[in-house]
C-alpha positions, 0 to 999 in steps of 0.5 A: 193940040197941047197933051197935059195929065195928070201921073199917079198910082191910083186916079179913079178919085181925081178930079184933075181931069174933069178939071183942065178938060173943062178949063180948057173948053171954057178958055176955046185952047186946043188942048186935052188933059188924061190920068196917066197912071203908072206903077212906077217912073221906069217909063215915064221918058217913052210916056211923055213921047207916046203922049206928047206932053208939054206937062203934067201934075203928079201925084201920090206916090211920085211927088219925090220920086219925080225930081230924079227924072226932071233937069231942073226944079224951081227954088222952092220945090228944092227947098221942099223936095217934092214936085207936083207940076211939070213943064215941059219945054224943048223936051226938057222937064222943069218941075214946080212945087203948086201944093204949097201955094194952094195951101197956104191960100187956103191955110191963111184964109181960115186963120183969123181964129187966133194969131199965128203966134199961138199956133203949133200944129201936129201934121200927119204924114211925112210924104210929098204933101206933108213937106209943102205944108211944113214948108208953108208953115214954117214961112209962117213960123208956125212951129209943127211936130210931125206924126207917122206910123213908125216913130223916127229921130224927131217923128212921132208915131200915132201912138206917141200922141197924149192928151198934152199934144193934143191940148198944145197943138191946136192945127192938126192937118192931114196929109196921108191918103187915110179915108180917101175915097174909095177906103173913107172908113179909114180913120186916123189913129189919133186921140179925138177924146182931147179934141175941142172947140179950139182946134182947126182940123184941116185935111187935104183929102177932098173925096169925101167931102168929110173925111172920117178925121174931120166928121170925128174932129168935127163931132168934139167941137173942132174947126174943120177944112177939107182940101177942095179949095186948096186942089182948086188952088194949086190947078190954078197955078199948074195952068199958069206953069203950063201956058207961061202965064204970071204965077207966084 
């Protein structure tokens, strides 16, 4: 029997585990899948022994922390500087970056609302997701302009928003656990007022289904995405990571 889990902070909205569980049953693998949450990394060594993993996702708050208990990382979870996957091999740990794949398969298939090379978008949040979607976007060459609570060298804060921005950068994506399940009235401190039928909100939430920053984008007329698909992606591609399968 194979041990895989998912570690984090705060798990009880995940759908992982559901997830590979039933991946798993579907595929006849003797293999189980359990959230692991942690208040920190400091015992992340006697979990993995306790458990006998051969993997694991992490998530928030860890996507950064993780890579200084890894041996090694892929090329573009360096490039990115977060990890969300865990192989674990000869008891070595092998980190790969899957968020990003997820979004930019999920990112592209809705971008046939103009070309690329009009775009420029505002991502909200400077943590382990938001730098697989600067890492997508800027693939892309999609330039972006990052947003967070404190203004900083080229960040800017919320509150640094005007209508301008809003009229120049027609993708807003969120990347902050801001009105996830169970605080779903938490909302974004942005201007919506200046929201229109020609943008794309995506948020990378997907519990709710509608996030508050969504239903407020979608009320003015805006495209908007949740991150469902985008999870459903970057599981695929851990399952691939974790039983050697052929992966991006």
């Amino acid at each position: 029997m194979q041990h895989f889990g998912l570690i984090g902070l705060s798990l009880k909205h995940s759908f992982s585990e559901a997830y590979f569980s039933k991946r798993f049953e579907e595929e006849q693998l003797e293999a189980c899948y359990r959230n692991i949450e942690l208040p920190d990394l400091e015992a992340l060594s006697q979990i993995i022994s306790e458990k006998n993993l051969s993997g694991f996702n992490v998530t928030i708050p860890f996507k950064e922390k993780i890579i200084s208990h890894l041996d090694s990382v892929s090329k573009d979870a360096a490039a990115i500087g977060a990890v969300n996957c865990v192989k674990i091999n000869n008891g070595k740990r092998f980190g790969y970056n899957t968020d990003y794949i997820g979004f930019e398969k999920s990112f592209l298939s809705h971008l046939s609302l103009e070309p690329i090379g009009n775009l420029h978008a505002l991502i909200c949040g400077t943590g382990g997701s938001s730098k697989a979607v600067q890492y997508c976007l800027k693939k892309h060459q999609i330039p972006y302009q990052l947003l967070s609570r404190n203004r900083r060298n080229d960040i800017l804060s919320y509150s640094d928003v005007t209508q301008k921005i809003i009229e120049t950068h027609q993708l807003i994506i969120n990347t902050t656990p801001v009105g996830m399940f169970p605080n779903t009235s938490n909302l974004l401190p942005l201007p919506y007022q200046y929201i229109t039928h020609k943008h794309f909100c995506f948020d990378l939430i997907y519990n709710p289904d509608i996030s508050s920053f969504l239903q407020k984008s979608s009320n003015q007329g805006a495209t908007i995405k949740n991150g469902l698909q985008m999870l459903h992606i970057q599981a695929d591609e851990s399952y691939k990571i974790f039983f050697n399968k052929d992966s991006k």
